[in-house]
C-alpha positions in Angstrom: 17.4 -148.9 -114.6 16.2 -147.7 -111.6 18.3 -145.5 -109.2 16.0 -145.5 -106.0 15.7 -148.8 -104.0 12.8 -149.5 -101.6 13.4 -147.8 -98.2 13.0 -151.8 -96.8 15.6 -152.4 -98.7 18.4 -150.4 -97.1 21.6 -152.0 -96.3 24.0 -150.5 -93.2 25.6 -148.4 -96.2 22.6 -146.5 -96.7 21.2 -145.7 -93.0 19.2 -142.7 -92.7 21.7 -139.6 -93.0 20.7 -137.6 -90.4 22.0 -139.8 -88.2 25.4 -137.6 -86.1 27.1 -137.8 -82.8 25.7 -134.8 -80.6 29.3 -133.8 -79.2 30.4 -133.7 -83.2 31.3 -130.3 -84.1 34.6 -130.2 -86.0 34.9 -128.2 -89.3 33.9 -131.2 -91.1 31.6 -132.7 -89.1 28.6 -131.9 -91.9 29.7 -134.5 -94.2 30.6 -137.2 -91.9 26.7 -136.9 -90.8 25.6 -137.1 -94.4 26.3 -140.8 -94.2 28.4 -142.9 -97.6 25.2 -142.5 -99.5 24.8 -139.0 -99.0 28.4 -138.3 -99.6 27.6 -139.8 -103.2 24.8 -137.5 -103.4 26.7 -134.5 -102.2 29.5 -135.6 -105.0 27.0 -135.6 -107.6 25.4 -132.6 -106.7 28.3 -130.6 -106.7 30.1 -132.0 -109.8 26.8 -131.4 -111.7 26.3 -127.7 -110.5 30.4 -126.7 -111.3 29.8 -128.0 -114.6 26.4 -125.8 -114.6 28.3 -123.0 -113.8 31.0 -123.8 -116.2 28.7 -124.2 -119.1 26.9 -121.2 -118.0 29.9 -118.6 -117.7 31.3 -120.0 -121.4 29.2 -117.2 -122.8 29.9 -113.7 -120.9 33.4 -114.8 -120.8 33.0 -114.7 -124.5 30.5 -111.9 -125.3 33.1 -109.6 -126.8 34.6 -112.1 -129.3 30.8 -112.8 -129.7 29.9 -109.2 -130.3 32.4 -108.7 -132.9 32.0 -111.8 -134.3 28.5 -110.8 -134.8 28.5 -107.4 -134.8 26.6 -106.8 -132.2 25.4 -104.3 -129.6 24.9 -104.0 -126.2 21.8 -104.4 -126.1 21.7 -107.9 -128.0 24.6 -109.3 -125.8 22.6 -108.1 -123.3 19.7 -110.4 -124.7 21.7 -113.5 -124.6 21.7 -113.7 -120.7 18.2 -112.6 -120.3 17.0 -115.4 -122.9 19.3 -118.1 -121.3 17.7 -117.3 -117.4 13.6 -116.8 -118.6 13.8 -120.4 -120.3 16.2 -121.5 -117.8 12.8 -120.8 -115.3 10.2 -122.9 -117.3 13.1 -125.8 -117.0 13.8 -125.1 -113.4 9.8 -125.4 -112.5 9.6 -128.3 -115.1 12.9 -130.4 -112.7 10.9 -129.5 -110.1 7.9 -131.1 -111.2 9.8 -133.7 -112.4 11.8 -134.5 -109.0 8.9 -134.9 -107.0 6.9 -137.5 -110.0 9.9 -139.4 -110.9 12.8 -138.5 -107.8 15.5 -136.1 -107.8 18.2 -138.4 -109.4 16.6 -139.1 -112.4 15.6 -135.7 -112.9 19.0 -134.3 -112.3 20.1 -136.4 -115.0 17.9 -135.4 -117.4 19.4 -131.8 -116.7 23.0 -132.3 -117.2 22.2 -133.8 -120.6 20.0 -131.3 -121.6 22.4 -128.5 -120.6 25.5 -130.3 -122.4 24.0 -130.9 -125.6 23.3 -127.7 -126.2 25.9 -125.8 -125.2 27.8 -127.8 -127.3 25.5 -127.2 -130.3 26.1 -123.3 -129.2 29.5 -124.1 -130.8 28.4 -124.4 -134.1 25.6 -121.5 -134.8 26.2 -120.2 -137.7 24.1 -116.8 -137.1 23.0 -114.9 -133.8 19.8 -115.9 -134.5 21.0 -119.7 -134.3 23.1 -118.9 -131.1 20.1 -117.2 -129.4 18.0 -120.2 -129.7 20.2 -123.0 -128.9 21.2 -120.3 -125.2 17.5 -120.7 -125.2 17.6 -124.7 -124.8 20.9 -125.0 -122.7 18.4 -122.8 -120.0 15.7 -125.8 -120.1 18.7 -127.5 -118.4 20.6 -125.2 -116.5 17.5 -124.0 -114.8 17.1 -127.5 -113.1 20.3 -128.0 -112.0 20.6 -126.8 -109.0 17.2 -126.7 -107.5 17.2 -130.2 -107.8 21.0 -131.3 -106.8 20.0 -129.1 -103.4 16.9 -130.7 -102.6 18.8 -134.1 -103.3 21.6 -133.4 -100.6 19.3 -131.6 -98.5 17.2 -134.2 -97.6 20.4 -136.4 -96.5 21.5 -133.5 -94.4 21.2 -132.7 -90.6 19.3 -129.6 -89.4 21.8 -128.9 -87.4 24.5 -129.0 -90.7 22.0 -128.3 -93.5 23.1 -124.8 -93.9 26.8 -125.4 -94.2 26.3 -128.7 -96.6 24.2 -126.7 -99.0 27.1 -123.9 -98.7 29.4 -126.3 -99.8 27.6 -127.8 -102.9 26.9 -123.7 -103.6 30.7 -123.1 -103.6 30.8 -125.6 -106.7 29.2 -123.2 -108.5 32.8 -120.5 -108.1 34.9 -123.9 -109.3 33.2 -124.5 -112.5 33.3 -120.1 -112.7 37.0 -120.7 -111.9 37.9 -123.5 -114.6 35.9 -121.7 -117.2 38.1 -118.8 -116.4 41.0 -121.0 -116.8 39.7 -122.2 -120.1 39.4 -118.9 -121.3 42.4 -117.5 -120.7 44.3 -120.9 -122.4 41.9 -120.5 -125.6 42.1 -116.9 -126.1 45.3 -116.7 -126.0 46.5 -119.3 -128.0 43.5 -119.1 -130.7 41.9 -116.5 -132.5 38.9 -114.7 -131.4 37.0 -116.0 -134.4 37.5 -119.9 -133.4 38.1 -119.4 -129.3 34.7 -118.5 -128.7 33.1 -121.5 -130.6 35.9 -123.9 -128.7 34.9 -122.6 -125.5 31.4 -123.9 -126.2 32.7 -127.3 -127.6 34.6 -127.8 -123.8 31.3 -127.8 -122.1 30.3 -131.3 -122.6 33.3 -133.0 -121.9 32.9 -132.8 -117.6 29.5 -133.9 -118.4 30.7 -137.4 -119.2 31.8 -137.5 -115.5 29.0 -136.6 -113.9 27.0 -139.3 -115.8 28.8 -141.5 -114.3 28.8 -140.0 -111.0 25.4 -140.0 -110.8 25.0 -144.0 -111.7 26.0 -144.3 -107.9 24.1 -141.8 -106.6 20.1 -142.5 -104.5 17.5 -140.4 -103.4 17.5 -140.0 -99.6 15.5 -142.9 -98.7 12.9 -141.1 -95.9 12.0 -138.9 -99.1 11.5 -141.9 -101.5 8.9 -143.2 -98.2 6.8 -140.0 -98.1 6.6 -139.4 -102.4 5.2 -142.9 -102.1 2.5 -142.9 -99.6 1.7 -139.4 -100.7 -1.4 -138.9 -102.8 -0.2 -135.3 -103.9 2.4 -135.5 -106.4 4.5 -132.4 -107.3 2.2 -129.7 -109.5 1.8 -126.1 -110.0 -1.4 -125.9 -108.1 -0.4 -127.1 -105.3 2.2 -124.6 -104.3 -0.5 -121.7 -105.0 -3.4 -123.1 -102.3 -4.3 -120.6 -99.8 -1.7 -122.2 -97.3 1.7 -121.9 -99.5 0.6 -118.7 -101.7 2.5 -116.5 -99.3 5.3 -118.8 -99.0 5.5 -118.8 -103.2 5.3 -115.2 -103.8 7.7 -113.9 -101.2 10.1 -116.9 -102.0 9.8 -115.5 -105.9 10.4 -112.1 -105.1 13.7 -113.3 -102.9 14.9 -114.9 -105.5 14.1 -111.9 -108.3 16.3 -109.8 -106.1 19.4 -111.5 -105.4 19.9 -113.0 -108.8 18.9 -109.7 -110.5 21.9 -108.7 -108.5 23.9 -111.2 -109.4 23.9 -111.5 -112.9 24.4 -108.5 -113.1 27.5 -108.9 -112.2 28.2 -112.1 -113.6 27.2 -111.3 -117.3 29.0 -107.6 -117.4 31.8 -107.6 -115.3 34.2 -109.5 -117.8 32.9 -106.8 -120.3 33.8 -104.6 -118.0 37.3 -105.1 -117.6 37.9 -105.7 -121.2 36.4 -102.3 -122.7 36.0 -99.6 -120.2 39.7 -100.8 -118.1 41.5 -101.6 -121.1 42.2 -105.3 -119.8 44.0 -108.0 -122.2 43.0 -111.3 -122.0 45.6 -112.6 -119.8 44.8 -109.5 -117.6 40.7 -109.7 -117.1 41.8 -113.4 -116.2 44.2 -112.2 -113.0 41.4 -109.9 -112.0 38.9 -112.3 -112.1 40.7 -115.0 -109.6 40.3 -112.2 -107.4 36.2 -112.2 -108.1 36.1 -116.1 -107.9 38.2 -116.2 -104.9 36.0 -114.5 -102.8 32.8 -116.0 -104.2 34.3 -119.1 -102.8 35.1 -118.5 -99.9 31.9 -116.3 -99.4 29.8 -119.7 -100.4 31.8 -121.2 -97.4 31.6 -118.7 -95.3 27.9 -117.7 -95.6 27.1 -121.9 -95.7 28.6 -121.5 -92.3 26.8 -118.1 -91.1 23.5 -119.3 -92.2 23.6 -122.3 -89.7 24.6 -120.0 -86.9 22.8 -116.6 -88.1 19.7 -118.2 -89.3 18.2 -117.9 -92.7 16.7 -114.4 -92.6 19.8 -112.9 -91.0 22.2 -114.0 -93.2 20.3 -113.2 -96.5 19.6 -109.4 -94.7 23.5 -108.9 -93.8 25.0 -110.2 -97.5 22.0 -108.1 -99.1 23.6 -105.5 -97.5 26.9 -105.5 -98.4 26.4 -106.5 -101.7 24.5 -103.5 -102.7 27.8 -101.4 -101.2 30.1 -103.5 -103.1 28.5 -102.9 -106.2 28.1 -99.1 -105.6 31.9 -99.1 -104.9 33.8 -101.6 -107.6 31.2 -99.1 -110.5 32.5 -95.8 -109.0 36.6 -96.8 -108.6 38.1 -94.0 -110.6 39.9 -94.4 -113.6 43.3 -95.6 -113.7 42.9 -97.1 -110.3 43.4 -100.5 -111.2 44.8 -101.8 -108.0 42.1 -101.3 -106.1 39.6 -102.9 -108.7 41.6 -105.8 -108.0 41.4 -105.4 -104.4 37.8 -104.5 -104.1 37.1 -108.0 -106.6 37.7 -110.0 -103.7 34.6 -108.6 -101.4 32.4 -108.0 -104.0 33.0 -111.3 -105.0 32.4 -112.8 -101.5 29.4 -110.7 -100.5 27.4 -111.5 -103.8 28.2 -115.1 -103.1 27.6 -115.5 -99.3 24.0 -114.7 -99.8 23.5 -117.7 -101.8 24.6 -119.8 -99.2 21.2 -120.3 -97.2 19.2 -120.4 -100.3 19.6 -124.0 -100.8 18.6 -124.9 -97.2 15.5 -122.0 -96.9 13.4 -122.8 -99.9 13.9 -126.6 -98.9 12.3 -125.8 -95.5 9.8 -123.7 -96.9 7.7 -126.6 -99.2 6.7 -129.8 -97.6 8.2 -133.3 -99.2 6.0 -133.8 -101.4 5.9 -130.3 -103.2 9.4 -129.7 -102.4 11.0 -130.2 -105.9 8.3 -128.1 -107.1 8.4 -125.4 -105.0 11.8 -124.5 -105.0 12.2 -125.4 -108.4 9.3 -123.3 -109.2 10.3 -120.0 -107.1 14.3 -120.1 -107.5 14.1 -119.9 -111.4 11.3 -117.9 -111.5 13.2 -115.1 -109.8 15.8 -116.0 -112.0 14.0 -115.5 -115.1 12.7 -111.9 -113.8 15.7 -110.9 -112.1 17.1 -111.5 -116.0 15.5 -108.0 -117.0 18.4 -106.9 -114.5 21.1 -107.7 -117.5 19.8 -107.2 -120.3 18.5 -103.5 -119.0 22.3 -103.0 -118.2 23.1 -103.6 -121.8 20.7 -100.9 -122.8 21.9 -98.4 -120.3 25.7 -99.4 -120.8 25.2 -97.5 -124.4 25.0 -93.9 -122.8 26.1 -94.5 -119.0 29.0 -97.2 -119.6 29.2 -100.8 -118.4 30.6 -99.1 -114.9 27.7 -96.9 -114.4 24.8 -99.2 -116.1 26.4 -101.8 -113.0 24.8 -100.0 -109.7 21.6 -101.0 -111.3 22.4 -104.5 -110.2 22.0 -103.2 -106.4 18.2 -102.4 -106.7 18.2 -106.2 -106.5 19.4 -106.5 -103.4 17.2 -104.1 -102.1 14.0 -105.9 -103.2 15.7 -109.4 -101.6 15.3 -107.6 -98.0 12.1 -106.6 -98.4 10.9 -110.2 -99.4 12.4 -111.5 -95.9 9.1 -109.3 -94.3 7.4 -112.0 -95.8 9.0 -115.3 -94.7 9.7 -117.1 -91.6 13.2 -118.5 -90.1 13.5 -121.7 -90.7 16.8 -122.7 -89.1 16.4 -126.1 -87.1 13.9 -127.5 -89.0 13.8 -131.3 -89.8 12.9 -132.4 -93.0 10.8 -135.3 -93.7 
C-alpha cells in the first residue's frame, strides 16, 4: 500500500509545510507551520524515536541483574552496548539508503519492526552468547530510527523553525528514557532479578503496536517525493564520498564520534553507577535518575531553541563545553555526598542533551535531497558505532579505576566534537528542497 501520493495529487490538507505567517513567533509557532500533514509526520517521528529510546535503555537499566544473571564482568557488559551501536551503524547507513530508494516512511517502518522484534526476542536468550546476538539485531533497527524520523519532519519544517521542531522530536528520545525508568523501577521491585530483566525486554514491543499505526497516516513531505523522482541519483555510498561531499562526510563522522562517545558513556554506566559504587536501591537509582532525564528534556528543548537562534556551530561548541565539565564534576563528587549527585544530575543531564538538539537539523542541511537519507544516515551512526569504543573502554577501566573514575573518559568525546566544527560550515537559514 503505498504511503506517498503524487505531489499533483495534494489536497488543501497537505499544502507545502513551509508555508508560515511572517509576524508568527509565539512559542509554538513551529508546529502550526509544519502544516496537518507534517504534524502527522512529527507524531510519528517522535512516537517511533521514544519507543527507540525505550527499547534501547531496557538494557543498561538492567546490566547488573544481567551481570549476575550471567556472571559477568565489566568488560562484557561493557561489550553489550558497543555491539548494539557498531551494528546499529551498518542499519542506520542501510535506512538511509533505504529512505532516499523507497522514501522515509516506508523505511521508518521497517525500523520500528526490526528494533521490536528483537528486543523482544532479547527476553528469551537463554545464554550471553544468545543475548549478544539478538542486541546485535535490535541495532540493525535502532540505528535507523532516528536519522530517518528527522529527515522525515525536517523536510516539512521551516528554516526559520527547523532547529526547534527537530529539538522537539529529540526530546522524545528523554520520554521513552523516562518510561523505561518507570518500568524499571515497577518490575524490579515487584519481581525478582532473575525474571525482571527478561520482562523488561518483553515490554519493548508493546508501544510498537502504536506507532504502526501512527505511521499508516503519516507521508513524505511532498517537495521531497518531487525531487527523489526527477532525480537520476538515488541514495548510495558513493555518492556521499565524491570530491564535493568528502569533507562534508568525514567531519560530519567525526562530530558525530564525539558527542555520542560522550554520551553513551553516560547513558550505559551511570545506572551502574549509582547501584554499585553509591550504594543506590532500586527505588533509589530511579529518584536520581528523574533528575538526569529531567534535564535531558528540557536541554532537548532548550538547545532545539538555541540552535535556531545561536546557529548550528555555536550551539554544538557551547553544550560540548559544558558537557565535558559536567562529566569531570558528577565522576569526582566525593563520597557520601549524595545530595549533590542528585543536584548535579539535572545539568549534566541537560548539557549532554542540548547538544543533540541541532544535530537533526545540521546533517539535514549538510546533504542535498537526493543523498540526504544517506548521508545522515551514513555519518550519524557511523560516529555512533565508533564513539561505542567509548563504553565498552569504560567497562575495562571501571575494573581498576571504578565506574566514577573510568566516567571522565566520556569527556575526550566532547573534545573531539569541537574540533570537527573546524571542518563544517553554519547552516542555519537554509531551505531545503
Amino acid at each position: 500500500m503505498s504511503t506517498t501520493p503524487p505531489p499533483q495529487a495534494l489536497t488543501p490538507d497537505a499544502q507545502p509545510a513551509t508555508d508560515e505567517r511572517p509576524d508568527d513567533d509565539g512559542a509554538l509557532a513551529w508546529l502550526r507551520a509544519l502544516g496537518p500533514r507534517g504534524r502527522r509526520a512529527f507524531a510519528g517521528a517522535f512516537g517511533g524515536y521514544a519507543l527507540d529510546s525505550y527499547d534501547y535503555f531496557t538494557l543498561p537499566l538492567s546490566m547488573v541483574a544481567l551481570a549476575a544473571y550471567f556472571g559477568l564482568d565489566s568488560g562484557q557488559t561493557g561489550l553489550f552496548t558497543t555491539v548494539t551501536l557498531v551494528v546499529s551503524a551498518i542499519g542506520g547507513a542501510l535506512a538511509g539508503v533505504l529512505a532516499d530508494r523507497i522514501g522515509r516512511v516506508k523505511a521508518l517502518m521497517i525500523t520500528v519492526v526490526t528494533y521490536a522484534v528483537f528486543t523482544v526476542a532479547c527476553g528469551f536468550a537463554p545464554n550471553y552468547e544468545t543475548l549478544l546476538v539478538f542486541r546485535a539485531l535490535q541495532g540493525l533497527g535502532f540505528g535507523g530510527e532516528w536519522a530517518v524520523g528527522a529527515i522525515l519532519v525536517a523536510e516539512y519544517a521551516s528554516a526559520k523553525h527547523r532547529g526547534r521542531t527537530l529539538g522537539a522530536i529529540q526530546s522524545s528520545w528523554a520520554v521513552g528514557w523516562a518510561l523505561a525508568a518507570i518500568m524499571y523501577t515497577l518490575v524490579f521491585s515487584f519481581v525478582g532479578d532473575d525474571l525482571a530483566w527478561r520482562i523488561m525486554f518483553w515490554t519493548g514491543a508493546l508501544p510498537a503496536l502504536l506507532v504502526i499505526w501512527m505511521r499508516r497516516r503519516v507521508q513524505d513531505a511532498p517537495e521531497a517525493i518531487a525531487v527523489r523522482e526527477r532525480s537520476t541519483k538515488k541514495g548510495s555510498f558513493a555518492a556521499i564520498f565524491k570530491p564535493g561531499m568528502l569533507r562534508t562526510t568525514f567531519f560530519a563522522v567525526l562530530l558525530s564520534t564525539g558527542v555520542q562517545g560522550g554520551y553513551y558513556t553516560l547513558a550505559t554506566w551511570v545506572p551502574t553507577y549509582l547501584k554499585t559504587e553509591r550504594g543506590l536501591s532500586v527505588v533509589g537509582t530511579g529518584g536520581y535518575l528523574t533528575f538526569l532525564i529531567s534535564g535531558a528534556f528540557l536541554g532537548y528543548l532548550t538547545g532545539g531553541y538555541l540552535t535556531d537562534r545561536l546557529g548550528r556551530r555555536r550551539n554544538i561548541w557551547l553544550f560540548a563545553l559544558l558537557s565535558a565539565l559536567c562529566i569531570l564534576a558528577y565522576a569526582n563528587i566525593p563520597s557520601g555526598s549524595n545530595t549533590l549527585l542528585l543536584v548535579l544530575g539535572f545539568p549534566l543531564g541537560f548539557c549532554m542533551s542540548a547538544i543533540f538538539s541541532g544535530f537533526g537539523s545540521f546533517l539535514s542541511e549538510l546533504y542535498p535531497t537526493a543523498i540526504r537519507g544517506t548521508g545522515q544516515g551514513f555519518t550519524y551512526n557511523t560516529g555512533r558505532a565508533v564513539g561505542a569504543v567509548f563504553p565498552t573502554t569504560v567497562g575495562f577501566l571501571a575494573d581498576s579505576w571504578g565506574v566514577g573514575g573510568a566516567l571522565v573518559f566520556g569527556a575526550i568525546g566532547y573534545g573531539i566534537a569541537a574540533l570537527a566544527l573546524l571542518g563544517l560550515p553554519e547552516t542555519r537559514g537554509k531551505e531545503l528542497a
